[in-house]
C-alpha positions as CSV (number, residue, x, y, z in Angstrom):
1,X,-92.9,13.2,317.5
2,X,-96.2,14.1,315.9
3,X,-96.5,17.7,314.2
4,X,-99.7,19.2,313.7
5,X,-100.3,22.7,311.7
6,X,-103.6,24.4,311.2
7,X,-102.8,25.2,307.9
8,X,-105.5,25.7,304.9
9,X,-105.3,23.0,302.7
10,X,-107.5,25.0,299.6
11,X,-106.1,27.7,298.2
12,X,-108.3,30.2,295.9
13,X,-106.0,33.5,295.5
14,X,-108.1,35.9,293.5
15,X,-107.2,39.0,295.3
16,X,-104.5,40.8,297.4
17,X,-106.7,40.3,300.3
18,X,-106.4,36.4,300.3
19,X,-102.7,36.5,299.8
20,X,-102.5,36.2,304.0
21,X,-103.4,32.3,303.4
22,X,-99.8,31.9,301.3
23,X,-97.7,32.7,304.7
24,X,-98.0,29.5,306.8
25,X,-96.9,27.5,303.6
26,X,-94.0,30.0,303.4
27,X,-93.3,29.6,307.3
28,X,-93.5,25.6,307.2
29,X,-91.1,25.4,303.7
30,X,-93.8,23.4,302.1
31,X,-94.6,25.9,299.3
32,X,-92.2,28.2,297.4
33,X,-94.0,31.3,296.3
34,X,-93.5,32.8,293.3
35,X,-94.4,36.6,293.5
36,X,-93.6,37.9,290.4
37,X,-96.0,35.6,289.0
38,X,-98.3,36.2,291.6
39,X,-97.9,40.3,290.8
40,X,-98.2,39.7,287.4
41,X,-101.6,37.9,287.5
42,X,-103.2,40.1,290.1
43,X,-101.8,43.3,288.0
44,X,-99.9,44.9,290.9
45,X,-96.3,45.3,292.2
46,X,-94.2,42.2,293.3
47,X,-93.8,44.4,296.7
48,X,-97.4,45.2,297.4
49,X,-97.5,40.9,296.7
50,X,-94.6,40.4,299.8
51,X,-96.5,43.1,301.9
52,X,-100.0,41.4,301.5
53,X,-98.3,38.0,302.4
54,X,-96.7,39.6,305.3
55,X,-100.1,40.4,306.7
56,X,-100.9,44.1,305.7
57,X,-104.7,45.2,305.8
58,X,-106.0,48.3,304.4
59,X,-107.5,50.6,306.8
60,X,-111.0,50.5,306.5
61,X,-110.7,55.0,307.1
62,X,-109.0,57.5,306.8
63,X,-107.7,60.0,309.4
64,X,-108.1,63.6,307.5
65,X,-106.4,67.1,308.4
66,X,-108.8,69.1,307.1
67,X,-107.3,72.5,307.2
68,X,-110.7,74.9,307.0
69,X,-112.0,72.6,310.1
70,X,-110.3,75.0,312.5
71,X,-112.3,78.3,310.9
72,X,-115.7,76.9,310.8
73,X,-116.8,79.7,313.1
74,X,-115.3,82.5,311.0
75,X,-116.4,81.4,307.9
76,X,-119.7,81.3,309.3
């Protein structure tokens, strides 16, 4: 049986954004990850580390209840 995985063989982890690159090692037992150690070099929380891995992106906006929106007109 031959086994092939499309997984990234270089590995530059300078940011909670690239930490999406650490899962298919995770899923494929090769690597052991370490996210204390990860947390502590980034400067975050060994949870925000696990949720980055996990695939979680930042929303590029915000949606924002603006509470004067709705008396625009009066205000005018």
């Amino acid at each position: 049986m031959i086994i092939k995985s499309d997984i990234i063989s270089d590995l530059k982890i300078e940011s909670v954004n690239d930490l999406y690159k650490l899962k298919p090692f995770m899923e494929e037992g090769i690597l052991k990850v370490n996210k204390s150690q990860i947390s502590r070099e980034l400067g975050i929380d060994r949870r925000t580390v696990d949720k980055y891995i996990n695939g979680f992106e930042k929303s590029k906006t915000r949606k924002c209840n603006n509470c004067i929106t709705p008396f625009y007109d009066v205000i005018k």
